[in-house]
N, C-alpha and C positions, 0 to 999 in steps of 0.2 A: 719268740719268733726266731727266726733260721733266714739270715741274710747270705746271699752269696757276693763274694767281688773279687774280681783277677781271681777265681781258680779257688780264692778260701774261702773258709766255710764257718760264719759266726752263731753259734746261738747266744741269745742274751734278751735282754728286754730295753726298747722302745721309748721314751717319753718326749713326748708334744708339747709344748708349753708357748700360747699366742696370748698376745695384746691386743685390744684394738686403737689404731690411731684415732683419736676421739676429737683433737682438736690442733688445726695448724693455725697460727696468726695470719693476718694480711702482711704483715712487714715481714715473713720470714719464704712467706709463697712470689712473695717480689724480690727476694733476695737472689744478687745476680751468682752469688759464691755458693748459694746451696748446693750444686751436686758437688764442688769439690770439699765445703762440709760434710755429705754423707758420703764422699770419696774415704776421709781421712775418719771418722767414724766407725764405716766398716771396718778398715784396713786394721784401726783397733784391736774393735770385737774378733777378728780372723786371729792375730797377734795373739790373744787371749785363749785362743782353741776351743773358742764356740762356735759351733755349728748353726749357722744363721737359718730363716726359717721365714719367707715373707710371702703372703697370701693377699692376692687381690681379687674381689667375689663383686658383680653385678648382683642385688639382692632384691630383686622385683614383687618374686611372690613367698610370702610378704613383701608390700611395698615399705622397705628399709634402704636400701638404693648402693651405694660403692661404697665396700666398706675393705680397708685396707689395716692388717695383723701384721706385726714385728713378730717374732717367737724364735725360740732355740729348738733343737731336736738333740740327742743326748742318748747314746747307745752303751750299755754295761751288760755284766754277766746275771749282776741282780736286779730285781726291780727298784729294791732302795736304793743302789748306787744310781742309776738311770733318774733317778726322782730326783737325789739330791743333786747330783753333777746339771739337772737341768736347773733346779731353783737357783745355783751358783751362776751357770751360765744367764740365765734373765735376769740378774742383780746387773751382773756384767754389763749385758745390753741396754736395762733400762738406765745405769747411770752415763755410760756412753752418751745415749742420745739425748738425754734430759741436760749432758754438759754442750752438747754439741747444738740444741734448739729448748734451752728453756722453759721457756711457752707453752709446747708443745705438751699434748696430753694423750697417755696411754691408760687404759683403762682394762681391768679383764674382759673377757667376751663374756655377752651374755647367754642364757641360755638356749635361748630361740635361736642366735648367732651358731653358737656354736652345735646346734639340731643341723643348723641349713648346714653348715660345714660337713659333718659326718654325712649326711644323706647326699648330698653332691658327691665327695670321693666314693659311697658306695654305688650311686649311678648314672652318674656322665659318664658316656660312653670314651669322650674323647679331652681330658683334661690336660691341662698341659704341665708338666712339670720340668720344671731345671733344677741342675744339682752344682753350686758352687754361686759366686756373683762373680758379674763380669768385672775385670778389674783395667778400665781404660789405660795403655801405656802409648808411650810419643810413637814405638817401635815394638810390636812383639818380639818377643824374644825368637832370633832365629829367624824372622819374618824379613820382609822385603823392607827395607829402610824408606821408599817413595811410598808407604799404606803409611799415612798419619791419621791421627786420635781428630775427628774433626771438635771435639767438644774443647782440647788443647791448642786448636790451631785459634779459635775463637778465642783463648784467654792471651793468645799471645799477641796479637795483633790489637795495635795503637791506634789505627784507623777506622773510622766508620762510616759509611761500608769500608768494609776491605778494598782495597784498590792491588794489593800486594806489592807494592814501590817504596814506601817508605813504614813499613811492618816487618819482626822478625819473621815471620812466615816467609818471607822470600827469601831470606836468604837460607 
């Protein structure tokens, strides 16, 4: 394949490699610190120089229903380095998450799963893709210092409700 970006020009080969989320606990989907557990988990995996990969599909027909993939993607000149640099990178990922939620169970897709997957990218007209994860800061970098993280304003504050008087948020 012949990727282009900023102006260069990569040929190389491609590999995909998803899980399927198969199972979260009740005590970890009531957990008030999960996203800054999956904060600090990505931030890992990025550290790591894996290229994250997350896929969330309504799966009706068949009726299979919301079915949500962890995966890496992994770009080289050969297709064996593409192959092996992704097996490394999903070691990476799945011990990550497996330290980060225990419990929790990834599974490979199956084949039906992974039909509907292929035939969706080749014809939804309009799928939505993003390239990178968003990475919440108190302040972008460079950005307006009064745009706060509201997900951070929420871990900071002592109060409940917020009254903002006797919370670090106010000051």
């Amino acid at each position: 394949m012949v990727e282009q970006e900023a102006g260069q020009i990569y040929s190389g080969y491609r590999v995909i490699r998803l899980l399927q989320l198969k199972y979260i606990p009740m005590d970890v989907r009531r957990d008030a610190g999960l996203l800054q557990k999956m904060r600090t988990a990505l931030r890992g995996v990025y550290g790591a120089g894996v290229n994250l990969v997350y896929l969330a599909a309504g799966i009706f027909d068949p009726a299979i229903g919301i079915v949500q993939c962890y995966g890496v993607t992994s770009f080289a000149e050969t297709r064996d380095s593409a192959a092996e640099r992704s097996r490394r990178d999903l070691a990476v990922l799945k011990s990550t998450l497996a330290g980060a939620y225990r419990q929790t169970r990834l599974e490979p897709l199956t084949v039906e799963i992974a039909e509907w997957i292929v035939k969706a990218l080749q014809t939804m007209p309009f799928p939505i893709v993003t390239v990178g994860h968003p990475d919440p800061r108190e302040n972008a970098r460079g950005g307006d210092s009064k745009l706060n993280d509201p997900l951070a304003d929420q871990l900071k504050c002592s109060s409940s409700p917020c009254n903002k008087t006797n919370c670090s948020f106010a000051g």
